[in-house]
N, C-alpha and C positions, 0 to 999 in steps of 0.2 A: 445704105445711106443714099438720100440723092446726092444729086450734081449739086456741086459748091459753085458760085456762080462767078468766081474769082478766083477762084484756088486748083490749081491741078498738084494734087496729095501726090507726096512720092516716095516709098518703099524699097528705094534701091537696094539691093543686097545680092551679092556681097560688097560692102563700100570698100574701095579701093583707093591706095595710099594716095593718090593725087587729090581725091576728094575731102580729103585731112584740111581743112584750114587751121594754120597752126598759130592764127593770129586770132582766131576764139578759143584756139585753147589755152594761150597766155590770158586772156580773159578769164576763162575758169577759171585755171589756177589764181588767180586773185580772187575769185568769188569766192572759191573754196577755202582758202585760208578763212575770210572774212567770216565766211557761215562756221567751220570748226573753232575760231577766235571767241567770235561773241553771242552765235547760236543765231544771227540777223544777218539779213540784206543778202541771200545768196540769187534768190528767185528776181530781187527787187533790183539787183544789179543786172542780172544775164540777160531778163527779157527784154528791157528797154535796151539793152545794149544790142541784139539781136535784130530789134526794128530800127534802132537808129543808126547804130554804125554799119552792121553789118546791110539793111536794107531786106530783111527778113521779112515774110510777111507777118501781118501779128500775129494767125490766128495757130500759123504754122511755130513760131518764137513760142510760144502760149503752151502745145501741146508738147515741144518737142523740147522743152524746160522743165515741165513736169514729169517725163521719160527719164530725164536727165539726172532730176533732183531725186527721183524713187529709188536710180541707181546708184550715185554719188553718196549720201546721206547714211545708208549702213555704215558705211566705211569710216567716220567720224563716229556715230553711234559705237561702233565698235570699241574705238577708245576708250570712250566715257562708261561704257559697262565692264570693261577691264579695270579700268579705276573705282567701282563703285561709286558712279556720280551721276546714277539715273534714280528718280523717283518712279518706282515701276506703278503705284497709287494713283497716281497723276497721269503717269500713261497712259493706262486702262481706261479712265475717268475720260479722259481729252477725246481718247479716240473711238467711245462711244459715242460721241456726239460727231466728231471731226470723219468719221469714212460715211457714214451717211449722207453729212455736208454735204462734201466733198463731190461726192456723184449726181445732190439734185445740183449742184454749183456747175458740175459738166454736162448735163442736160441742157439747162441755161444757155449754156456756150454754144453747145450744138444747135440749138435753136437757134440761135442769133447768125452761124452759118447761112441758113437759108438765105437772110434780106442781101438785098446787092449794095447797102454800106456797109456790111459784117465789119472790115476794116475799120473803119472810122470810129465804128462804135467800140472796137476791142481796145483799140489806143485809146478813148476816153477814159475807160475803165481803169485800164494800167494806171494811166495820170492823177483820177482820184483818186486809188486805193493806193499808189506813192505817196500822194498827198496826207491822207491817211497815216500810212505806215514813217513818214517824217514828224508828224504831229505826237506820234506815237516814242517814235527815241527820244522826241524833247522832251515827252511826261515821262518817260522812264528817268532821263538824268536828273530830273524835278524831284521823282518821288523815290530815288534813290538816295539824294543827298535829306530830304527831310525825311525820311523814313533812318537815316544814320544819325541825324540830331536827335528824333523823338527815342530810340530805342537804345541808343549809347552803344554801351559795351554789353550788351543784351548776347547771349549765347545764339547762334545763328544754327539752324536748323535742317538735319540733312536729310536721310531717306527715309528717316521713321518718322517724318512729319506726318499729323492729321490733315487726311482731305478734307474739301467742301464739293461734296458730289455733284450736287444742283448746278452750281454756278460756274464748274468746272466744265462738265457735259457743253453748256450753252457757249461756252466759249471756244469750246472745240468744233460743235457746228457751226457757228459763224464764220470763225474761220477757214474751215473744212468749205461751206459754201465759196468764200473770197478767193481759194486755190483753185477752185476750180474753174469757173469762169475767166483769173486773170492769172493763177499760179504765181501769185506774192501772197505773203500774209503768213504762211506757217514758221517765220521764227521771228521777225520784228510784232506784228500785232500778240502772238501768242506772248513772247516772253514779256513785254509790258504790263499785258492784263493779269499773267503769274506773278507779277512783283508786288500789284497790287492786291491780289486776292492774297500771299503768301510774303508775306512782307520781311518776314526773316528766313525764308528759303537762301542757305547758302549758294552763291553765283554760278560756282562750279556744277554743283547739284540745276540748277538752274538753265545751263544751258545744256547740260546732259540730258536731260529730261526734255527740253526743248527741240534735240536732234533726234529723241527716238522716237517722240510721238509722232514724229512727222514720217515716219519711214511706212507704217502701214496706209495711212493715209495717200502720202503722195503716193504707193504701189496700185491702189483702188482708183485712183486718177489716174495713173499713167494707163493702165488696163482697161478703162473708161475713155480717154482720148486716145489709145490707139485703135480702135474702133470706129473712130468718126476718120480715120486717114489721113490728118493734117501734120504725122508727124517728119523728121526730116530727118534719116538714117542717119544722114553723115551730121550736121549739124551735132546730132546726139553724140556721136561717136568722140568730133573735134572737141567740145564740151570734157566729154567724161577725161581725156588722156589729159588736163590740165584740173579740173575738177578733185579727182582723187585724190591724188594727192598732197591736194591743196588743205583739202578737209581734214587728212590726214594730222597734218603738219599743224592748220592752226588749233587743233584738240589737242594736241600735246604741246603747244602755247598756252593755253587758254588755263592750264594752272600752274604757269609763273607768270601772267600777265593778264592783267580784266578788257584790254581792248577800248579802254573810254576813248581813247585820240582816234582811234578809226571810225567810232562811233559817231565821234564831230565829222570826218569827213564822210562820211555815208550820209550823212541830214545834208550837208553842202550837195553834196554830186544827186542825191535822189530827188532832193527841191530843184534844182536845176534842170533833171529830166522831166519831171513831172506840170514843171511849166514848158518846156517844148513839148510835149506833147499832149498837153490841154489847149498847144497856141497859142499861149501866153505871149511868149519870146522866139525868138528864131534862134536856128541854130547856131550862130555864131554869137549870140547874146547867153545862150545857154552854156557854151562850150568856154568862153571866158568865166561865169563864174563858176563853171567847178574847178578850170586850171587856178582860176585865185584861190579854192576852197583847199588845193592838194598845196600848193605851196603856202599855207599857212597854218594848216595842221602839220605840216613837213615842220617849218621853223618852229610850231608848239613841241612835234617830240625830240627836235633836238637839245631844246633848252632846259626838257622835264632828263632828259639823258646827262648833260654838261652839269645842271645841279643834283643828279644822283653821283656824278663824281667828285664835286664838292663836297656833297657832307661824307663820303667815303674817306675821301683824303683828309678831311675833317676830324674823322675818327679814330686815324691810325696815330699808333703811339710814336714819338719817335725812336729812328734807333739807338742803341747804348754807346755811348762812345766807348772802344777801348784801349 
């Protein structure tokens, strides 16, 4: 590869404990829950977190998220194929389309390497395709709630659903392209355009399916951007020990809970990065409204929590006197 004209790639190994930042791996472990929770926002939280907090550079955040996410994502996957809550149909279909994507997506990216704004240009990208993937959980909660008026109590649909090959394919290269150049997009755009193509695909089945197809995919990226040199051992490393079993944990959530209240804060905090960095806002215009977004979905789950103790207590009989 040539010279990066901004970037000195670094391959350190063996990473050594001091190189642990254990304040992105508490970061993981938040993304991870969120990606095994609702099958979204793992990529779409790390990277910008990467450039913005941490001061990463993009291109380096970019590759060494996609390292991250090929290793992280079995591990939830895992869950869900113990549960029988993968459409392996859909699998196949998505990642026909999604590892081809995927690799002219990191060609792309590598090319964009060369120019001396590479930077400026990878944060634009992030910022749109946030842009995007927010626009994306509001038609999801749009076309989940009238997709539950129009179909009622309609039998919902699990791994012996029929594909739609065609339209399945193209969704998976698009997105397989999107990952690769910005590494967001395989679980906020994928599960959207599934809800809408597969509109009674049960949710479970939904995001198990969501987390496997990504697994081949991101491994053909990750093996594609570590090639080009931009990835960041340790970063990867501090990532993965909060990541894991983060992912873990929210797939064996994620069927006794749908995740909708995190999903409000995810559109809160990803709108918010997304305007820092397209320049919209500055960072402390940014950094107020996601602290407004978390303490108002905070007061939403507590009050959805206080009246599921209501109608509980609600329902018990009283005791007998005797």
């Amino acid at each position: 590869m040539g010279d990066i004209p901004y970037l000195a790639a670094r391959y350190a190994l063996p990473v050594s404990f001091t190189d642990i930042d254990f304040a992105l791996s508490l970061g993981g472990l938040i993304a991870g829950i969120v990606v095994g929770l609702t099958g979204m926002g793992g990529a779409a939280l790390v990277t910008p977190m990467l450039v913005l907090v941490f001061g990463i550079n993009p291109a380096t955040a970019v590759s060494s998220d996609v390292v991250a996410s090929a290793i992280m994502k079995p591990f939830g996957s895992w869950v869900h194929i113990r549960n029988h809550t993968v459409h392996w149909g859909l699998v196949r279909w998505l990642c026909t389309g999604s590892i081809p994507g995927v690799l002219v997506g990191t060609w792309i990216f590598n090319a964009t390497l060369q120019e001396s704004d590479a930077a400026d240009t990878i944060k634009f990208w992030l910022g749109a395709v946030l842009v995007v993937a927010v626009l994306a959980m509001i038609a999801k909660t749009y076309i989940a709630r009238r997709q539950k008026a129009k179909y009622g109590a309609q039998t919902q649909l699990g791994i012996d659903m029929p594909v739609k090959p065609i339209p399945t394919v193209i969704l998976g290269a698009s997105v397989g392209l999107i990952v690769g150049m910005t590494s967001v997009g395989s679980g906020s755009l994928i599960v959207t355009v599934l809800l809408l193509l597969y509109p009674l695909l049960r949710p479970s089945v939904l995001v198990g399916t969501d987390l496997v197809q990504a697994v081949p995919m991101l491994i053909a990226g990750a093996i594609a951007h570590a090639g080009f040199g931009v990835i960041d051992i340790a970063v990867v490393v501090s990532l993965l020990i909060g990541q894991i079993p983060g992912v873990i944990i929210g797939a064996r959530m994620s069927t006794r809970y749908d995740g909708h209240l995190l999903r409000y804060l995810l559109i809160v905090i990803l709108g918010a990065t997304a305007l820092k960095l397209l320049g919209v806002v500055s960072s402390l215009t940014a950094g107020i409204i996601a602290i407004a977004g978390v303490v108002l979905v905070c007061g939403l789950m507590l009050r959805e929590l206080r009246n599921k103790d209501d109608v509980h207590e609600e329902g018990e009989e009283p005791a007998e006197v005797r």
